[in-house]
N, C-alpha and C positions, 0 to 999 in steps of 0.2 A: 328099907325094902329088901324082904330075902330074894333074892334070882333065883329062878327056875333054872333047873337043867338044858331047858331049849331055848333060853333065850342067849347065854353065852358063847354058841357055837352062831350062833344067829349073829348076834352083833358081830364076831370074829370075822363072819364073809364079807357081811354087810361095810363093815371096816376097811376091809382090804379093797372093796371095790370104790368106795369112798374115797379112800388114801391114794388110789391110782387119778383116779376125777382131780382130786387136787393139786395136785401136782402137775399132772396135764393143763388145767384150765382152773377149773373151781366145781365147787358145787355140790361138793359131797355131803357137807351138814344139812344139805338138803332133801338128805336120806335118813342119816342117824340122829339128826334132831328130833325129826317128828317118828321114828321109831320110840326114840328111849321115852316121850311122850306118849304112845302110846302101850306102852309097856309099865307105865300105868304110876312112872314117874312123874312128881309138879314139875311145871315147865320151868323154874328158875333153877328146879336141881338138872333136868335133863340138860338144861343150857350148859351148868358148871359141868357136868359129866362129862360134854360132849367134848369138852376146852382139854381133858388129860390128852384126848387119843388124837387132837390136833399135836398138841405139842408134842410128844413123843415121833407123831409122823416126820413131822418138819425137820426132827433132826435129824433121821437117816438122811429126808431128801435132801437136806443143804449137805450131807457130806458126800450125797451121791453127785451133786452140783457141782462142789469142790475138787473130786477126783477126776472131773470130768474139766477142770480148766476152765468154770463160770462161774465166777465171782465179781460181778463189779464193786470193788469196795467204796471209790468215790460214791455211786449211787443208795446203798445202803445206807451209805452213814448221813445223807441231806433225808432221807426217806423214814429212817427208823425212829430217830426223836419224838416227829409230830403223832408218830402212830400210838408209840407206849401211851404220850398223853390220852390223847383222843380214847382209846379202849380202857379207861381207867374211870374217863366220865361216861365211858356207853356201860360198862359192866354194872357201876354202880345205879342207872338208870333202868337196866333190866333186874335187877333184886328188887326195885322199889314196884315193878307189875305185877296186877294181880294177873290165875292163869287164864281166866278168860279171857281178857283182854292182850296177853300178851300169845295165847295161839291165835287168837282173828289174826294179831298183826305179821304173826307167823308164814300164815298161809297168804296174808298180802301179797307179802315180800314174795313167796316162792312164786306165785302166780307172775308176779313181775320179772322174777328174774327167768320165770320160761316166759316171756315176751321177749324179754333183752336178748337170749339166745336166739331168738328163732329170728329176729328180725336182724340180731347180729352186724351191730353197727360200725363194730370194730373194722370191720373189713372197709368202711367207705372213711374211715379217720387217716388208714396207715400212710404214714408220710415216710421221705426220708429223714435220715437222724441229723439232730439238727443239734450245734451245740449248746451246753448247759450257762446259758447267759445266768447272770445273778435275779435276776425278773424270773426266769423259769426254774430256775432252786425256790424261789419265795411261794411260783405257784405249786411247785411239789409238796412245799411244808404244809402250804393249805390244803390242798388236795389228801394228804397223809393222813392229817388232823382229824378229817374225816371219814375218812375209812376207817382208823379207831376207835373214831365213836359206833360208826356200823359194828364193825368187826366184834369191838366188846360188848354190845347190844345182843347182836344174833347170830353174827359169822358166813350163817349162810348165805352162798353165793358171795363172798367178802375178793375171792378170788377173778372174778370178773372184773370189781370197780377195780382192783388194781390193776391188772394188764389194760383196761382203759386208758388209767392215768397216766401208764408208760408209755403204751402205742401210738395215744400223739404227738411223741415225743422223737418218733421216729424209732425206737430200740426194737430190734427182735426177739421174738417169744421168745426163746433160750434164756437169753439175758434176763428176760421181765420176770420170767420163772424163776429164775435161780434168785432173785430181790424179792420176787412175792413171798416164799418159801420163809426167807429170812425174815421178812419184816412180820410174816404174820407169826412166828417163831417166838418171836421177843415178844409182842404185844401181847399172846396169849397165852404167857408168863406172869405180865401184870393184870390180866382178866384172870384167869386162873385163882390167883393170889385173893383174887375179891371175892370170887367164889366160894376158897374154903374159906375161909374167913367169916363168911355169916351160913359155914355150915352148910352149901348146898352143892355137893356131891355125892354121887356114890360109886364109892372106889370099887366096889367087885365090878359092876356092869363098864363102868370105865376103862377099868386093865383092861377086861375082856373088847372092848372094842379096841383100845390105844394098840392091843395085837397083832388087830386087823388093818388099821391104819398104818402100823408103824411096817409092816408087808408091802401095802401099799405103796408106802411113801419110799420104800425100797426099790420098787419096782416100776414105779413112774418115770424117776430118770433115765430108766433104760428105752423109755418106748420115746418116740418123736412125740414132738408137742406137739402138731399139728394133726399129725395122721395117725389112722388106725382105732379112735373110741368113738367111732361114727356111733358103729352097734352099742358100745355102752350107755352113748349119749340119747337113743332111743327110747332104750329100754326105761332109764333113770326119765326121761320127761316124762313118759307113761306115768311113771310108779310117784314123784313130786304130785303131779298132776292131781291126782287119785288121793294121795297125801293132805294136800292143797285144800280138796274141795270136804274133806273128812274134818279137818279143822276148822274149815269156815262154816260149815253145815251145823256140826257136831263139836262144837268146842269145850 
């Protein structure tokens, strides 16, 4: 697919406000997926496409993470294993949909995860931190396992189930952040990889968003994780919303 001249300044914004969402919370492929879809990419390459400008994001934010004194390595490394797996059988299980069927489930998913937000459950889970018995390392494995199968399936909203699975756990945002960042780092490496591999990427429109994101994910560490994207978080349910019902209508 040759790019237009206005869609790479377009995904560039869209990128960066994406890359901020991420890293704050989640939610950003929930922008740029069903854009590069509409941009008139198959959903299996938009999918692979959208997997550069994640990874690229992730690494500034885990170094932004890093300079910042947030690293739990213990938890990373019980958390990261089960993810690579898990996103290896989700990626190879989105190459095998056809695209109508995999935008309906597109817009499922976003429809659900603006339910998940609004209802925002997270707030009645938060305990305090409790320690990592060997029974709750084995429920993290499992809990991981399948965020990798989401994660390398669709990605979108992938940032939610994870600070879920930390938050009952009693850890604060910060912390969850700076592990979600990593572990979705690594896993869409090995989603990535499946991607070019049967050929569905496209690297102009990717750089061009990875730009944006990788801005973003610059710039997310600096802002609190809790406060201050009230307004973007507005704006972005509008525009999924809208997204959402264009896919399910119109697929």
């Amino acid at each position: 697919m040759e790019a237009y001249f206005w869609q790479l300044p377009l995904l560039f914004v869209v990128g960066t406000v994406a890359g901020i969402l991420n890293v704050l919370a989640g939610g950003g492929s929930l922008l740029t997926l069903p854009l590069l879809i509409f941009m008139g990419l198959p959903s299996a390459v938009a999918n692979g496409t959208n997997r550069i400008a994640i990874f690229c994001q992730n690494i500034f934010a885990i170094r932004g993470f890093r300079q910042r004194g947030v690293f739990p390595k213990d938890l990373v490394l019980v958390c990261t294993p089960p993810a690579l797996l898990g996103s290896w059988v989700g990626a190879n299980l989105a190459i095998s949909l056809d695209d109508q069927l995999f935008n309906r489930l597109l817009a499922l998913i976003m429809i659900g995860v603006l339910i998940f937000t609004a209802v925002d459950p997270m707030k009645r889970i938060r305990q305090e931190e409790v320690a990592f018995s060997a029974r709750r390392k084995l429920l993290l494995v499992g809990s991981f396992f399948l965020v990798g199968i989401y994660g390398g399936f669709v990605q979108a909203g992938v940032g939610f189930l994870v600070i879920t699975a930390l938050l009952v756990h009693g850890l604060d945002l910060v912390r969850i952040n700076a592990v979600k960042v990593f572990v979705i780092f690594c896993y869409t490496f090995i989603a990535l990889g499946v991607f070019i591999y049967h050929g569905q990427v496209d690297y102009t429109l990717g750089i061009a968003l990875a730009a944006g994101n990788s801005l973003g994910g610059m710039i997310g560490p600096k802002l609190a994780v809790d406060k201050g994207h009230d307004w973007i978080k507005k704006v972005v349910t509008a525009t999924v919303l809208v997204f959402a019902l264009k896919l399910l209508l119109f697929p």
